[in-house]
N, CA, C and O atoms as a CHARMM CRD file, in Angstrom:
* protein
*
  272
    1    1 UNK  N    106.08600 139.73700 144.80600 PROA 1      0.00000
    2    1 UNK  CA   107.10600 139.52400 143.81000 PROA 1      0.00000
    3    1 UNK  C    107.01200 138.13600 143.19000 PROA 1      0.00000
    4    1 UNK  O    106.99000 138.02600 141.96400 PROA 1      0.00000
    5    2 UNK  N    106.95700 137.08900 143.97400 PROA 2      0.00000
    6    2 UNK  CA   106.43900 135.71400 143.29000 PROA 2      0.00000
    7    2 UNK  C    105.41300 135.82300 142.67300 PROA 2      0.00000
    8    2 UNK  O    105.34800 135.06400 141.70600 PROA 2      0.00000
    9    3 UNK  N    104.51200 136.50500 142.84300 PROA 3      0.00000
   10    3 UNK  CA   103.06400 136.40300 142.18000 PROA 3      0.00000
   11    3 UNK  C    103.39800 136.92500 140.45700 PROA 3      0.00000
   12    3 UNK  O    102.90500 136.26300 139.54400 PROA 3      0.00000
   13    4 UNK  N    104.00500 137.78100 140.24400 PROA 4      0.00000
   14    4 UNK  CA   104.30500 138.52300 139.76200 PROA 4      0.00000
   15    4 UNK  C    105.42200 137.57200 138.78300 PROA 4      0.00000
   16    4 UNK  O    105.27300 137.70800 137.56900 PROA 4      0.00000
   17    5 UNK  N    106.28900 136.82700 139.15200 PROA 5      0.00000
   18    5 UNK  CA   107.32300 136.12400 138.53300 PROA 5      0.00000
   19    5 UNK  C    106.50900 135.27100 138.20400 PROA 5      0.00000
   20    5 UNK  O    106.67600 134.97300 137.02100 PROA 5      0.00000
   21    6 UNK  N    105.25000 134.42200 138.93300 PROA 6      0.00000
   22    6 UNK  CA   104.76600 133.00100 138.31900 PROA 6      0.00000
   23    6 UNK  C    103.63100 133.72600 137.24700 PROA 6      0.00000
   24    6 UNK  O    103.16200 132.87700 136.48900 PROA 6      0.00000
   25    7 UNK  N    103.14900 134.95500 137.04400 PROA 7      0.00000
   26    7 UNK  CA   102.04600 135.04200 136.25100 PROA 7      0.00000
   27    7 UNK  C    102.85200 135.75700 134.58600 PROA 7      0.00000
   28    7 UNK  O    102.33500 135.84100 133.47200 PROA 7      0.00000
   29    8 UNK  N    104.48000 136.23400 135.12000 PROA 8      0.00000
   30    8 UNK  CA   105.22600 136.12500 133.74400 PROA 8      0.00000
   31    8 UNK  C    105.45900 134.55500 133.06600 PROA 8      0.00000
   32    8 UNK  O    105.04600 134.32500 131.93000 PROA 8      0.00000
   33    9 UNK  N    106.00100 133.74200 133.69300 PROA 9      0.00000
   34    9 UNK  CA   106.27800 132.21400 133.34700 PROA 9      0.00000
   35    9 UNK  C    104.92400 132.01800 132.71400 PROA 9      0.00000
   36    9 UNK  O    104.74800 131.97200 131.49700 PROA 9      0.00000
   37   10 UNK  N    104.05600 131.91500 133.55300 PROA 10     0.00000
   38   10 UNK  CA   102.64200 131.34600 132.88700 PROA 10     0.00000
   39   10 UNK  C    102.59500 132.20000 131.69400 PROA 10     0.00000
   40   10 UNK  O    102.52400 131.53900 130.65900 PROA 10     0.00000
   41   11 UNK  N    102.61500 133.49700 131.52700 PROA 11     0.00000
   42   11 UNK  CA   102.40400 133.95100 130.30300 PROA 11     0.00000
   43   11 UNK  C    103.03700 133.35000 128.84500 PROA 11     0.00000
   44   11 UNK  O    102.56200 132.92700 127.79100 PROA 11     0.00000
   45   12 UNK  N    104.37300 133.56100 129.40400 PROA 12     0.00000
   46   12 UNK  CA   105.64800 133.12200 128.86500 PROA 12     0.00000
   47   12 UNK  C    105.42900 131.41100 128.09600 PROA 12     0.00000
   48   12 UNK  O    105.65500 130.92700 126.98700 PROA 12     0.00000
   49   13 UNK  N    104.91000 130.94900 129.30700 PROA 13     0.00000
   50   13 UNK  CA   104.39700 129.18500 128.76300 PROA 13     0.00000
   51   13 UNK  C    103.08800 129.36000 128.01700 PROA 13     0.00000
   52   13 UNK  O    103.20300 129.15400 126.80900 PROA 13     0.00000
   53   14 UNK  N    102.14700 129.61400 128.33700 PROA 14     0.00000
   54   14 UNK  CA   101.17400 130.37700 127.82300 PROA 14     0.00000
   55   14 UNK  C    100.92600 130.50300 125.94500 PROA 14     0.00000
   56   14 UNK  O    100.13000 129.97400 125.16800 PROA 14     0.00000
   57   15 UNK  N    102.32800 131.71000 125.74700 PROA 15     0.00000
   58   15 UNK  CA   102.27800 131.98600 124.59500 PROA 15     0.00000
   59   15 UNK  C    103.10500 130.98000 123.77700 PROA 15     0.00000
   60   15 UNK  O    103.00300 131.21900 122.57400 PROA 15     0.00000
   61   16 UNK  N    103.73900 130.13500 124.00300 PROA 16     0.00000
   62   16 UNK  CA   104.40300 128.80700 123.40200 PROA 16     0.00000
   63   16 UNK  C    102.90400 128.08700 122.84600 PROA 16     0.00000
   64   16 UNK  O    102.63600 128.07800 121.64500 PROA 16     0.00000
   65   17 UNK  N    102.12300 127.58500 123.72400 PROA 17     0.00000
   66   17 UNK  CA   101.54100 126.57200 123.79300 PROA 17     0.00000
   67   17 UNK  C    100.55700 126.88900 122.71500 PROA 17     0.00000
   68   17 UNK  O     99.85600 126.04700 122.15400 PROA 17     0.00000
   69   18 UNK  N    100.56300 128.48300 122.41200 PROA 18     0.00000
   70   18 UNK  CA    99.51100 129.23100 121.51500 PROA 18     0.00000
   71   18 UNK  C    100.14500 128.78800 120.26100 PROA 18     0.00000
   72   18 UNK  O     99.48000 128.29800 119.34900 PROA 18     0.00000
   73   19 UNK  N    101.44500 128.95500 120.19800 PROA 19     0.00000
   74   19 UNK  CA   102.63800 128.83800 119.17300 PROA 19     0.00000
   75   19 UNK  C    102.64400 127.39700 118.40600 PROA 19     0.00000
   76   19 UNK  O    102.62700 127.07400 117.21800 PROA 19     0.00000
   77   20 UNK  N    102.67200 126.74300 119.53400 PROA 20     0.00000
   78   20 UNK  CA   102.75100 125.45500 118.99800 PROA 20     0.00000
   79   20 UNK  C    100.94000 124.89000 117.99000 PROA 20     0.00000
   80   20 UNK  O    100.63600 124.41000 116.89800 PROA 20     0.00000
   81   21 UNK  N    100.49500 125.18700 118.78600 PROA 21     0.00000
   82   21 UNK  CA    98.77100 124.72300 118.70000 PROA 21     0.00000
   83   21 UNK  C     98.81300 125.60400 117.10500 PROA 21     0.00000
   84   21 UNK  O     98.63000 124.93900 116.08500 PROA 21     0.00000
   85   22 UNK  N     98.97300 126.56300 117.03900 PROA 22     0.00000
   86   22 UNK  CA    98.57500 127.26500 115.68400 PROA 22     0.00000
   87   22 UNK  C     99.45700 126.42500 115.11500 PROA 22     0.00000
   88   22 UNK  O     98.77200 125.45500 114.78900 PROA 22     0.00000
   89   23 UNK  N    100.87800 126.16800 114.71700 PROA 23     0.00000
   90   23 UNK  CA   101.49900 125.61000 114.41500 PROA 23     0.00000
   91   23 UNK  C    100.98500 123.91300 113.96000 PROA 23     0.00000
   92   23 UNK  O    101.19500 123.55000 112.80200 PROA 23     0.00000
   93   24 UNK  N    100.53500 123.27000 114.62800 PROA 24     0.00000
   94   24 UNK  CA   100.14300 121.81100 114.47800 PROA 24     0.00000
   95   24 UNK  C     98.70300 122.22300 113.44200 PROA 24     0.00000
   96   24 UNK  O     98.52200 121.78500 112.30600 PROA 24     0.00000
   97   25 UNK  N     97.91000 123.04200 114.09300 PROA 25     0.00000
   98   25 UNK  CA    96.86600 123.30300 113.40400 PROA 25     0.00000
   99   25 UNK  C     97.28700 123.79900 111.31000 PROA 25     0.00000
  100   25 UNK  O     96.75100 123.28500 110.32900 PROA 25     0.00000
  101   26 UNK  N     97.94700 124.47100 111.32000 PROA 26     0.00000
  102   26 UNK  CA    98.43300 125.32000 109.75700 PROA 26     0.00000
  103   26 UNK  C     99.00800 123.42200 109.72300 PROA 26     0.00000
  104   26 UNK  O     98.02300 122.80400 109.32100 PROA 26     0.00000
  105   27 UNK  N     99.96000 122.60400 109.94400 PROA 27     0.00000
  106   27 UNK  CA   100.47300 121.64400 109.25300 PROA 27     0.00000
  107   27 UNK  C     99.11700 120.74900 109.10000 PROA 27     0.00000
  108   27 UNK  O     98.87700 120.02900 108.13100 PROA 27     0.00000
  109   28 UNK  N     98.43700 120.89500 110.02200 PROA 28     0.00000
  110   28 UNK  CA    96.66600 119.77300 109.38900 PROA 28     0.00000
  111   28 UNK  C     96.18600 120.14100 108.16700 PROA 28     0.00000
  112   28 UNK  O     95.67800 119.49300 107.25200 PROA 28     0.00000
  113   29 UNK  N     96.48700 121.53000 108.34600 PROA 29     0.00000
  114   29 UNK  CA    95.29300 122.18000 106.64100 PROA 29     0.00000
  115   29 UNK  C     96.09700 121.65100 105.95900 PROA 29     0.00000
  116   29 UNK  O     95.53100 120.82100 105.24700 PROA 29     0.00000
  117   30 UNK  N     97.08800 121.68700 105.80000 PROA 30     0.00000
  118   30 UNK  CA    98.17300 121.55700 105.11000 PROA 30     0.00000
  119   30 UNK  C     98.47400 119.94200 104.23100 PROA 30     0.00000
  120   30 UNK  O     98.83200 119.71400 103.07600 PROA 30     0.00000
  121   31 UNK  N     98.12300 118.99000 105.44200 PROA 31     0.00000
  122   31 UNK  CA    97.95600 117.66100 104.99000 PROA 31     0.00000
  123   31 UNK  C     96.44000 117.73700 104.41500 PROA 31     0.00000
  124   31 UNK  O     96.21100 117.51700 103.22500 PROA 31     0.00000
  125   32 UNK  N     95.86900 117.92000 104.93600 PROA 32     0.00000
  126   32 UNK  CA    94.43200 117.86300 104.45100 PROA 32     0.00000
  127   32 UNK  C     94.20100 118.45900 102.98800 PROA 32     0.00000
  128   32 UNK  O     93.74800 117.71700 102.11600 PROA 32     0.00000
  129   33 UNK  N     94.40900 119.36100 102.80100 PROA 33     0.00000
  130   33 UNK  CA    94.56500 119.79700 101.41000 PROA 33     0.00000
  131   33 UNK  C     95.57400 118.90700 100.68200 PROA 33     0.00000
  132   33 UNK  O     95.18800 118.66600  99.53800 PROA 33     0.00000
  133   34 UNK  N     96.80700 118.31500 101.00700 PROA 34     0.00000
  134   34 UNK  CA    97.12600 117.56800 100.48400 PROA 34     0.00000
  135   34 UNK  C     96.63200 116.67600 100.06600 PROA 34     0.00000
  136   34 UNK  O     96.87400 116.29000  98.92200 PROA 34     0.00000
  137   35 UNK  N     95.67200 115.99300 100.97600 PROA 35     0.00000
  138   35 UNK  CA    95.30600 114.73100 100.38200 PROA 35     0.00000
  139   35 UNK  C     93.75600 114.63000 100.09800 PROA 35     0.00000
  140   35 UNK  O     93.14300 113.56200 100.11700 PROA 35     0.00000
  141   36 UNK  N     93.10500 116.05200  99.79200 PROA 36     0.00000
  142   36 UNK  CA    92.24400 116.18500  98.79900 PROA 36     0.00000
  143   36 UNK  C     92.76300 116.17200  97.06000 PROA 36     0.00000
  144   36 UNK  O     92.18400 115.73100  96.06800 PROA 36     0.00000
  145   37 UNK  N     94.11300 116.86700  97.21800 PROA 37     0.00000
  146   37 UNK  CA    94.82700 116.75700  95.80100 PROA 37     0.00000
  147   37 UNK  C     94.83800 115.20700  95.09600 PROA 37     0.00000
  148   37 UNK  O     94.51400 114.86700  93.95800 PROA 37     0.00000
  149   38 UNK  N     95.43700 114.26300  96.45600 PROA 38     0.00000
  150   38 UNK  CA    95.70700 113.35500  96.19600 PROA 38     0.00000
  151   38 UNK  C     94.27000 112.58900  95.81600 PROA 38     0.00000
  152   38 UNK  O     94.51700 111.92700  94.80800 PROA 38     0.00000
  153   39 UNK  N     93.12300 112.43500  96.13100 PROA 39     0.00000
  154   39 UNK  CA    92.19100 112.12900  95.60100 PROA 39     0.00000
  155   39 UNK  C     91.78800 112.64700  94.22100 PROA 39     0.00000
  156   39 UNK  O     91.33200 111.98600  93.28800 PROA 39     0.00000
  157   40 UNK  N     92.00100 113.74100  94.26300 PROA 40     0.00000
  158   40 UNK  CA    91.61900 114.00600  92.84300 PROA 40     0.00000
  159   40 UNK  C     92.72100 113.78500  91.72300 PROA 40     0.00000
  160   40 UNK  O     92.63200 113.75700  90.49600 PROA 40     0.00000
  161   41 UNK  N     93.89200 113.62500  92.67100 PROA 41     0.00000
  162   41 UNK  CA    94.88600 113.05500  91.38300 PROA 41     0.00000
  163   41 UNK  C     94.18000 111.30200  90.74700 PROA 41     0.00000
  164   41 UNK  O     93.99600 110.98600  89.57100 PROA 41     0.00000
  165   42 UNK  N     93.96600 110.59700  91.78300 PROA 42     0.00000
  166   42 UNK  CA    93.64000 109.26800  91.71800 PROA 42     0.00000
  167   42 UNK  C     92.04400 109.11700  90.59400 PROA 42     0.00000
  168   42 UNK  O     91.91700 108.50800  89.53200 PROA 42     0.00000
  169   43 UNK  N     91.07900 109.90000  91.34000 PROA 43     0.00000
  170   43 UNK  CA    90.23900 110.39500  90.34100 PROA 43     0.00000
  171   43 UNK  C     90.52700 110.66200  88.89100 PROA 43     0.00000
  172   43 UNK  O     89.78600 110.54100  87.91600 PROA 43     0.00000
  173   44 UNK  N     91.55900 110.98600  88.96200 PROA 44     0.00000
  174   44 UNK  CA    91.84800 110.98400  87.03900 PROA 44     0.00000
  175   44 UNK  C     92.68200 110.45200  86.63200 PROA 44     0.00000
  176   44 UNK  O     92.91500 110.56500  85.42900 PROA 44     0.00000
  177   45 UNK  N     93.17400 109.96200  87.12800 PROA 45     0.00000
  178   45 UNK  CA    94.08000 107.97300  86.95500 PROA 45     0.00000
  179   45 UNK  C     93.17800 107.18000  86.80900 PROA 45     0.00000
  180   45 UNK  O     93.46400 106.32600  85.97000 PROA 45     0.00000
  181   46 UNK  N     92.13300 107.06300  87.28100 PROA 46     0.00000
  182   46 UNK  CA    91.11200 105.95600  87.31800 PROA 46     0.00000
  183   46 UNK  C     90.25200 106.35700  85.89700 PROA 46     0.00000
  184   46 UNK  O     89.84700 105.45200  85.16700 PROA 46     0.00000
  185   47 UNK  N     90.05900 107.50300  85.63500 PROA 47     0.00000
  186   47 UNK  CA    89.15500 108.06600  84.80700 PROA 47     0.00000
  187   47 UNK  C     90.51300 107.75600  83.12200 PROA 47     0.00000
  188   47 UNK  O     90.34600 107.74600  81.90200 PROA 47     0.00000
  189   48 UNK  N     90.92000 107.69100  83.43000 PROA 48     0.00000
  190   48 UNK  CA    92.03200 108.01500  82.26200 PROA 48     0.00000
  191   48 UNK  C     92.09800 106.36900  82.27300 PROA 48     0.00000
  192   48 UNK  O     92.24500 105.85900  81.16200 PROA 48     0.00000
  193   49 UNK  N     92.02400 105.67000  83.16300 PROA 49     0.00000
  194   49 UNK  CA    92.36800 104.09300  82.46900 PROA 49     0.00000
  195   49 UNK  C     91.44200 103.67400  82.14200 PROA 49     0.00000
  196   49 UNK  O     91.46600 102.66900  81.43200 PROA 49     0.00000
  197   50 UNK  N     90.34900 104.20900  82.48400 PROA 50     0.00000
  198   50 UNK  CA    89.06800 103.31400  82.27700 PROA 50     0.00000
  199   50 UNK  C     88.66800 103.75400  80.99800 PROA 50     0.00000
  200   50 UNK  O     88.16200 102.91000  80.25800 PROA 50     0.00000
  201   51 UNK  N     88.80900 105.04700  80.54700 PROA 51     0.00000
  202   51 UNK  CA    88.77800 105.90400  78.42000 PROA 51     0.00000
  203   51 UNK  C     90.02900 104.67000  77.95900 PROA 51     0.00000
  204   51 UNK  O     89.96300 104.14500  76.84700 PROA 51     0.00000
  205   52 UNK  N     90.75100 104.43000  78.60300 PROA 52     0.00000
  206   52 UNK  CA    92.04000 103.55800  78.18100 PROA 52     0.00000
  207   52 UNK  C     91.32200 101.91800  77.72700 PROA 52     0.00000
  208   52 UNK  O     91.38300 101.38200  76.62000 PROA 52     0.00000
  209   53 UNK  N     90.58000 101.32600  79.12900 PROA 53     0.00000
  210   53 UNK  CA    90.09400 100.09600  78.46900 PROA 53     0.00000
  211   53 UNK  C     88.84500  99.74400  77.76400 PROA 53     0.00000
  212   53 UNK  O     88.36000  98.70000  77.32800 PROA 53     0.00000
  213   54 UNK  N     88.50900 100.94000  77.80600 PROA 54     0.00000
  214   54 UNK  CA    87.10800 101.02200  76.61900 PROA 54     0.00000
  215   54 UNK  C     87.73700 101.12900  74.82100 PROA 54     0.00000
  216   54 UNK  O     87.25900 100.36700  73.98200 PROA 54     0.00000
  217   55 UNK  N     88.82200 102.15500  74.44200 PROA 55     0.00000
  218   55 UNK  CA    89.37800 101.92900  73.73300 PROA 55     0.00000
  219   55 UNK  C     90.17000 100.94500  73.54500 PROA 55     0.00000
  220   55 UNK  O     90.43100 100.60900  72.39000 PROA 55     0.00000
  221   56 UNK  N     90.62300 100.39300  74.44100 PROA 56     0.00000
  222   56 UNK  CA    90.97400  98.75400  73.82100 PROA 56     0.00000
  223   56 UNK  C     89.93100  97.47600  73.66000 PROA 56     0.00000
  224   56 UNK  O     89.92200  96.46000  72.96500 PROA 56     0.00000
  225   57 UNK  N     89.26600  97.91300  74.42000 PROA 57     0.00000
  226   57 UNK  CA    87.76000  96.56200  74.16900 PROA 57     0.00000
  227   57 UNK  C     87.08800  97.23000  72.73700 PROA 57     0.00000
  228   57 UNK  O     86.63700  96.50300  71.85100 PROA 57     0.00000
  229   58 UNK  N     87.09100  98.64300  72.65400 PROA 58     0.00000
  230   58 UNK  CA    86.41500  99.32400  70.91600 PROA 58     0.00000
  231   58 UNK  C     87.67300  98.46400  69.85300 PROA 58     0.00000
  232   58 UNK  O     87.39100  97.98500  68.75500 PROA 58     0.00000
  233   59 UNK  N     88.60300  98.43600  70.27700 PROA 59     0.00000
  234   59 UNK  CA    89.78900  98.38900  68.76500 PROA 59     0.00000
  235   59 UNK  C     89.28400  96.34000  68.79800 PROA 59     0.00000
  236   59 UNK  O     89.32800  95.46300  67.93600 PROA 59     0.00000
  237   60 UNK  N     89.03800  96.35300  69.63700 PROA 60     0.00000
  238   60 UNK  CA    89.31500  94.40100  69.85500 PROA 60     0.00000
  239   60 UNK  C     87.83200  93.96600  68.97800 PROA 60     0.00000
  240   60 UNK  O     87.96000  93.16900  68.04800 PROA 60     0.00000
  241   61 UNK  N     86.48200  94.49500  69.29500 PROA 61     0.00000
  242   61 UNK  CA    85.52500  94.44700  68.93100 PROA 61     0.00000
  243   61 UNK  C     85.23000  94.91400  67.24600 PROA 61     0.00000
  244   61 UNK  O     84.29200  94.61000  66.50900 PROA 61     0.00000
  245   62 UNK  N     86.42200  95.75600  66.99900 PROA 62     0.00000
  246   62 UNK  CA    86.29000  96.32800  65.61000 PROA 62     0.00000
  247   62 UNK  C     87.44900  95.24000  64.72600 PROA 62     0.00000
  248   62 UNK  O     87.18400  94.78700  63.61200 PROA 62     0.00000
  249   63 UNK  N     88.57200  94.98800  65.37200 PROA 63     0.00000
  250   63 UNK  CA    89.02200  93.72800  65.07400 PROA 63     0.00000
  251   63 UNK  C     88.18800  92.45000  64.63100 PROA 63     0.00000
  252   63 UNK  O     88.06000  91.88000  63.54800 PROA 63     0.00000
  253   64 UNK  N     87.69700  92.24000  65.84100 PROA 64     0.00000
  254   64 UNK  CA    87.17900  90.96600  66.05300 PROA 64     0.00000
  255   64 UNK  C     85.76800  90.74300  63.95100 PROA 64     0.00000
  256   64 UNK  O     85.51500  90.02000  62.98700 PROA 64     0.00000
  257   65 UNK  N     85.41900  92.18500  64.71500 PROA 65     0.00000
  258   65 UNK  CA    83.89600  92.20800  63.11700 PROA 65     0.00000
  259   65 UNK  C     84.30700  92.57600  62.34800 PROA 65     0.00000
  260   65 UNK  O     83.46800  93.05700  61.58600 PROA 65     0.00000
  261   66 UNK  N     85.70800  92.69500  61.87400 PROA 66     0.00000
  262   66 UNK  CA    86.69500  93.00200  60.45400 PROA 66     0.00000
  263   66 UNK  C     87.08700  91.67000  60.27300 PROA 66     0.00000
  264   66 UNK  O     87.40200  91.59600  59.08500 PROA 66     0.00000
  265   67 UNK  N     87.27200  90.35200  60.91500 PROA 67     0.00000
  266   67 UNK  CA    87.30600  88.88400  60.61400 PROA 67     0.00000
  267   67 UNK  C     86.76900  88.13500  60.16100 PROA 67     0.00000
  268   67 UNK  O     87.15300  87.17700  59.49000 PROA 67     0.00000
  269   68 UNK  N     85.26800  88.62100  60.61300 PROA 68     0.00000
  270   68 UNK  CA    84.05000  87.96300  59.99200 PROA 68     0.00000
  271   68 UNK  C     83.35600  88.25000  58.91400 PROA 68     0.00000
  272   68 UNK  O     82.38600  87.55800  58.60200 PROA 68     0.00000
């Protein structure tokens, strides 16, 4: 009868620990994909300022040889 009561508990603990583990595991993908987004958000922040200071060094340079 003990044998029998400790190999329900173990089950019982058992299937938690399955619970939890899948659980931690789905919130990793979860960040992880997040912060592939987040790179590629940054990726086109960077890409978008840098079309940004080329068009201001083009307008300054077209300035600059409209003076002379």
């Amino acid at each position: 009868m003990r044998r029998f009561i400790f190999v329900i508990v173990a089950a019982a603990l058992a299937g938690c620990g399955v619970e939890t583990a899948s659980t931690a595991a789905t919130a990793a993908a979860l960040k992880k994909q997040e912060l592939e987004q987040s790179k590629k958000t940054l990726e086109q922040a960077q890409q978008k300022i840098g079309q940004a200071m080329e068009q201001v060094q083009q307008s300054q340079q077209s300035r600059e040889a409209a003076e002379k």
